[in-house]
Every structure is written in structure tokens, then in C-alpha cells.
C-alpha positions in Angstrom: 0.0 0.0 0.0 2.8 2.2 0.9 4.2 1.7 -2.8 1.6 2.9 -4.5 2.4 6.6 -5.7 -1.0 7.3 -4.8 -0.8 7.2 -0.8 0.4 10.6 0.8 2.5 8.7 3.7 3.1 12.2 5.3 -0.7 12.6 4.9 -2.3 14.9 8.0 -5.8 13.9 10.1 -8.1 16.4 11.1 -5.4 17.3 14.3 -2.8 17.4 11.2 -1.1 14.7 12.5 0.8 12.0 10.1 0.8 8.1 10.3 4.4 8.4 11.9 3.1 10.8 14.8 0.7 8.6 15.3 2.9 4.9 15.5 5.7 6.8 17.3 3.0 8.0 20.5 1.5 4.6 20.3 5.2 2.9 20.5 4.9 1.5 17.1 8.6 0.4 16.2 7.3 -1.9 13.3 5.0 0.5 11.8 7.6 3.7 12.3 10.2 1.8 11.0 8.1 1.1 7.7 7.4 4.7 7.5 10.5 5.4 7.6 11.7 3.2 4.9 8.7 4.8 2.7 10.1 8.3 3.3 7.9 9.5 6.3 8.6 13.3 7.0 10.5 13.3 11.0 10.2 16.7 11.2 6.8 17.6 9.8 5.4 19.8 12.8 2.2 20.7 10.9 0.5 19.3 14.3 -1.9 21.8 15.9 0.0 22.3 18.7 3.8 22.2 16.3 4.3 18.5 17.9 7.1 16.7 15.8 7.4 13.1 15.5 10.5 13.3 17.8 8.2 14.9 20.2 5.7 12.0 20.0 8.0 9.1 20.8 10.0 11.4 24.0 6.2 11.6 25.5 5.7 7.8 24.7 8.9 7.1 26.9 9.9 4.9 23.7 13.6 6.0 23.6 14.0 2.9 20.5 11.9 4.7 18.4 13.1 8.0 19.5 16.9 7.0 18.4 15.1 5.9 15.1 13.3 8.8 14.6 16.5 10.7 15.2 18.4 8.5 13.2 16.3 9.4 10.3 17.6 13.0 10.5 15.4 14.4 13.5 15.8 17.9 14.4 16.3 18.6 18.2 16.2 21.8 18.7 12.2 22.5 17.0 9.9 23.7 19.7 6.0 23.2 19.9 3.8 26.4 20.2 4.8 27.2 23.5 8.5 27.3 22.9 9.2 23.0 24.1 11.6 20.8 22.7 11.2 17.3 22.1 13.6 16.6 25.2 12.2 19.5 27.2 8.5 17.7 27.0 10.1 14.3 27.2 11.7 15.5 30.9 8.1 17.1 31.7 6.4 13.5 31.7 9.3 11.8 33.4 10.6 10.0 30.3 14.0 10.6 31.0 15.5 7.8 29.2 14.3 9.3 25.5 15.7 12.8 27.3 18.9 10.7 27.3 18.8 9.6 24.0 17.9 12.7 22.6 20.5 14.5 24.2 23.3 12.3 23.6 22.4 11.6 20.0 25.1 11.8 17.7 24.6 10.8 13.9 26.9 8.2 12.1 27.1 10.5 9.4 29.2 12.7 11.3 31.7 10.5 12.1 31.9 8.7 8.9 33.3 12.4 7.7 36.7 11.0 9.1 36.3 7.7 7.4 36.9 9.9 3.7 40.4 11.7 3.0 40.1 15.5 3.1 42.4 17.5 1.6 45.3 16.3 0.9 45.2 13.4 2.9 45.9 10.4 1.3 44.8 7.9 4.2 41.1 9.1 6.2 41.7 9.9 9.8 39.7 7.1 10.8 39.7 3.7 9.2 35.9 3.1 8.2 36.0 -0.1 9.6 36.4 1.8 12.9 33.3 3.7 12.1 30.6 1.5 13.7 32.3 0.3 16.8 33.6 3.7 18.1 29.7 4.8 16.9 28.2 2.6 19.3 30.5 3.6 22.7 29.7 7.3 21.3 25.8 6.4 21.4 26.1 4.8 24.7 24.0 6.4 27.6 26.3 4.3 30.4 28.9 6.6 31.5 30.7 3.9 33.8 34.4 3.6 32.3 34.0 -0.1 33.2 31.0 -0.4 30.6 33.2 1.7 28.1 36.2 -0.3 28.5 33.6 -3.5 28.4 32.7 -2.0 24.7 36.3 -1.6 23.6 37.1 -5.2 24.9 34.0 -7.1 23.4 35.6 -5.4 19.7 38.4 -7.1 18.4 39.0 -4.2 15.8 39.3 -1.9 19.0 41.1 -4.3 20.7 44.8 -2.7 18.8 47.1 0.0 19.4 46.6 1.6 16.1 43.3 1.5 16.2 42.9 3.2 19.9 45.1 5.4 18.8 43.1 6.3 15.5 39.7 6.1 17.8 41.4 8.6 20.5 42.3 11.4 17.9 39.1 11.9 16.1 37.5 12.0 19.6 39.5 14.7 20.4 38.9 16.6 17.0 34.8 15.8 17.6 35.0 17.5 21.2 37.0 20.6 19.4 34.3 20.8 17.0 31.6 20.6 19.5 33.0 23.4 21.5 33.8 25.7 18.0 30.9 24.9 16.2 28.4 28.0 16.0 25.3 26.7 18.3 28.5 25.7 21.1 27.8 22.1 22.5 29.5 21.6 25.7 27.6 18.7 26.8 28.6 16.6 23.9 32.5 18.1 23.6 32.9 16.7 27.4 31.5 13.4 26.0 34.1 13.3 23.4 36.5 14.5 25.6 35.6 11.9 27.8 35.1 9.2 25.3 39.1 10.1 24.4 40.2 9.5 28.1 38.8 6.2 27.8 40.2 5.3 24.9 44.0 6.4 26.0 43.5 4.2 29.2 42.9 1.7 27.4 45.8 2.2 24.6 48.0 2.8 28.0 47.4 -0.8 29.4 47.6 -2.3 25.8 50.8 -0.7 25.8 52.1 -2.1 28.7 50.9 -5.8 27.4 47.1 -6.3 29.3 46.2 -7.8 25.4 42.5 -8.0 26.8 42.0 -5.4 29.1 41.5 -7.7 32.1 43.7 -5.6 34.4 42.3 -2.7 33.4 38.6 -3.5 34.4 39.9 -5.0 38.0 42.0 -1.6 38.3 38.4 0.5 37.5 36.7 -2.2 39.9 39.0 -2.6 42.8 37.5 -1.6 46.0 39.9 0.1 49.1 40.5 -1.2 52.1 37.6 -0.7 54.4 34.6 -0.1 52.6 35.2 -1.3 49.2 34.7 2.0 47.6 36.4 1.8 44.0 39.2 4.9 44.3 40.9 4.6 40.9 37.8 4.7 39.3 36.7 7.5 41.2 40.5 9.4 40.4 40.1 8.7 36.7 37.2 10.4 36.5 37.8 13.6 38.3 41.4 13.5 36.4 39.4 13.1 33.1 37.1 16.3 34.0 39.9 18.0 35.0 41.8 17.5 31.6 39.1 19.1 30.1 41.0 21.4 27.2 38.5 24.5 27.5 38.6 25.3 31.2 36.4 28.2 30.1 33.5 25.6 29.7 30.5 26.9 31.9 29.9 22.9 31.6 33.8 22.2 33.6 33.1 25.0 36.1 30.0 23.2 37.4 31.7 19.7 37.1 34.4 21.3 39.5 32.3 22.7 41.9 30.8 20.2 42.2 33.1 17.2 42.8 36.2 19.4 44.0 35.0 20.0 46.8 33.5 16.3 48.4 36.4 13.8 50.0 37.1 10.6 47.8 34.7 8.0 49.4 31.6 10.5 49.5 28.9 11.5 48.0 28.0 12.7 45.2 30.9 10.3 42.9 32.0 11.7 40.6 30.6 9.4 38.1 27.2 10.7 39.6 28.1 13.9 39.0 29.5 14.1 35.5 26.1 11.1 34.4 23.7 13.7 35.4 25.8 16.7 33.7 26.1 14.8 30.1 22.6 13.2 30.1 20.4 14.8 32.8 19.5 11.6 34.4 20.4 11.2 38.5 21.9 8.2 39.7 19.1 7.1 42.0 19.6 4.9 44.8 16.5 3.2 44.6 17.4 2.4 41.0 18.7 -1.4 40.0 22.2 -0.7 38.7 24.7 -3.5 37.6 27.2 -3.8 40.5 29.7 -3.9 38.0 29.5 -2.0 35.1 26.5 0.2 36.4 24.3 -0.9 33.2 20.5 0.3 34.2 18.2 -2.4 35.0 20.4 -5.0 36.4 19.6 -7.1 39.8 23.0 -7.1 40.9 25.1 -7.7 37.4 23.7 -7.4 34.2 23.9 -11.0 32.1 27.2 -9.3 30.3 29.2 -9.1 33.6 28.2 -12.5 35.0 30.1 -13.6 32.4 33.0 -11.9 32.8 
């Protein structure tokens, strides 16, 4: 039905909403997904009210159809008729894991830039091969370096010198462009900035022959004497914020204030600190975390870690 030339997919009811506003508020992954492929219009906001698609799957709390819907070239920053983004109406529902993914979206597209030669290069600065693995630790909504280094280990095209190496730099160049691009991202340059950090830890014990991370993950899991509380993690953290290249980052001066100040051992972490600066969500006590790698949703340890 779709195929035929005839059918208006972007067609509007009498509240001028299309088919995909329609499957993305009624958590329709199937039928958005179709739509999609049929060339469905993601940011038609002809809606009485200027809702967007985008808009309809954050108030659904469907943050798989949201990362579609923003995979298909989204625009975050189009506002309803009284002035609210798709994130901003998401948050006012309490659906704060499609707030997450809208706020931490980053398209592939982007990064396959570096997968092409500019200039006079004659090699890309990222092998495309590269492209998808360091995409999905980009996308990632887990802040815990444990679940990062996890993501690096379960590649074996990460798993290299070269490769980290490769990865590192163009993380580095995205968190420059974030910061000097003309609508400033700061939330997304720390990201990448703390994406990098990850990435040369990891190159560092590689270097020093852990082939497969191992020590690595017990360094970042190690508890201290006494009450178990995992310092080096905690350290690498608030060494990575404090590495931060553009210390005047209104971003950096909050992360400081906020974890300078509180003894090693105490609340907040830091990791709680820089997860609720980089995708709004708090890291609740009452919440089921992973013990290990702090994956969401986990009794204990996620089905990943038990095997480790």
C-alpha cells in the first residue's frame, strides 16, 4: 500500500497529524520503522500544537523509536507552540530515558566524515571499519568507564594499538568541534573528551601488554581497604574532567564545583556527577544498577558481567 504513488505517507488527520506521529506516540517500532523506509517526514510539525514526530515518541517514553526517529535526521532543537523541545517535554512527563537519547544523539554520518580523506590526505583519519564500533561507545547512555572499557574489549577491531590510537584522535577533533561549532555544544565536547580519556587508558594498558584489558577492568573495579569503595575509578574520573581542554566551559566550572569539593569516598561520585551533567539523568539509589558496570536495570550484574 505504501508503494503505490498514490498514498500521501506524510498525509495529516483532522489534528494534522501524520501516520508516523501517530505509531511513534503509540510505540509502534514496526510501523515507524516502515514509514521510515517509505520516506515519512521526521520533522513535519504541521501538528496543531507544532508536535514533531520526535516529540511523540520522548512523550511515549519509547527511547528505541526515539533513536530511530533521530536516526532518520530528527531535528532537536524545533519547539511546539509554546516554545518546548522534544527533550524538554520528554523531561516534563518523566521520560528521561528518551531525554537521554535525545541528548546524547550523535549521527553516524558525522563520524563517517573522518572515514573519507580531506584534503590532501591520502589515508582518512579514521579507518571506516572503525566507524561502527567507536559509533556505538559514542551512542552509549552508560557513563561507567567499566561499561566503556567492556565496549572496547568485546571489539576485536578496538582491541589494537593503532586503532585506539586512531579512535582517540578523532574523539579529540569531535570534542573541538563541538566546542567551535556556531550553536557551542559543551555537553557533547565533554563526552568526546571523555570518550578520548577512555580510549587512551585503554591504549595505556595495551601498551604495557594487558592484550584484553583484564587488568584494566579489576584496576576500575578494585574496591579500598575498608569499605570497598572503587578509588581509581573515582580518580580517573575527576582526572578526566579536570583534563578538560576549554577550562572556560561553563559545563567544567559546574563539574568542578561540584566534585572538588567532596572527599574521595563520598557522595555525590563523581561518576554521579559528570552522568547527570552529560545526560540529565540522576543516579538514584532506589534504582537497579549493575554492580559492576553500572548498566540500568540490572539485579546485581547485568547478564554481560556474569560472564566476565
Amino acid at each position: 500500500l505504501l508503494s503505490n504513488p498514490n498514498v500521501r505517507v506524510n498525509c495529516l488527520d483532522e489534528y494534522s497529524m501524520t501516520p508516523l506521529m501517530h505509531a511513534a506516540y503509540k510505540s509502534k517500532a514496526d510501523m515507524c520503522r516502515l514509514l521510515l523506509q517509505h520516506g515519512a517526514d521526521v520533522n513535519c510539525n504541521e501538528h496543531e500544537y507544532g508536535y514533531t514526530a520526535l516529540m511523540f515518541a520522548g512523550l511515549s517514553g519509547n527511547a528505541e523509536i526515539t533513536e530511530m526517529i533521530l536516526d532518520a535526521g530528527a531535528e532537536t532543537d524545533l519547539v511546539n507552540s509554546v516554545g518546548r523541545t522534544a527533550a524538554q517535554m520528554a523531561a516534563f512527563v518523566g521520560q528521561h530515558d528518551c531525554v537521554t537519547v535525545i541528548n546524547n544523539f550523535f549521527s553516524r554520518a558525522r563520524l563517517e566524515y573522518y572515514t573519507r580523506p580531506q584534503g590532501s590526505e591520502i589515508e582518512p583519519k579514521l579507518p571506516p571499519k572503525l566507524a561502527g564500533p567507536l559509533h556505538k561507545i559514542i551512542m552509549t547512555t552508560n557513563l561507567n568507564p567499566v561499561k566503556m572499557v567492556m565496549l572496547v574489549k568485546e571489539d576485536p577491531l578496538l582491541v589494537d594499538v593503532v586503532a585506539l590510537e586512531k579512535c582517540y584522535r578523532v574523539m579529540d577533533l569531535l570534542c573541538e568541534q563541538c566546542v567551535k561549532q556556531q550553536d557551542m555544544n559543551e555537553v557533547l565536547a565533554m563526552k568526546m573528551h571523555y570518550i578520548s580519556c577512555v580510549l587512551q587508558k585503554c591504549l595505556a594498558f595495551l601498551q604495557e601488554g594487558d592484550d584484553n584489558l583484564d587488568a584494566l577492568l579489576r584496576s576500575l573495579l578494585k574496591g579500598r581497604d575498608g569499605d570497598g569503595f572503587p578509588q581509581y575509578q573515582e580518580k580517573f574520573i575527576r582526572d578526566c574532567s579536570r583534563k578538560f581542554p576549554y577550562c572556560e566551559a561553563t559545563l567544567l566550572q559546574q563539574l568542578v564545583r561540584s566534585i572538588a569539593p567532596v572527599e574521595i569516598g563520598n557522595d555525590p561520585t563523581a561518576f554521579s556527577v559528570l552522568t547527570q551533567a552529560l545526560t540529565g539523568q540522576m543516579v538514584l539509589m532506589d534504582t537497579e544498577y549493575c554492580a559492576t558496570c553500572g548498566e540500568k536495570g540490572a539485579d546485581k550484574k547485568c547478564s554481560f558481567c556474569k560472564m566476565v
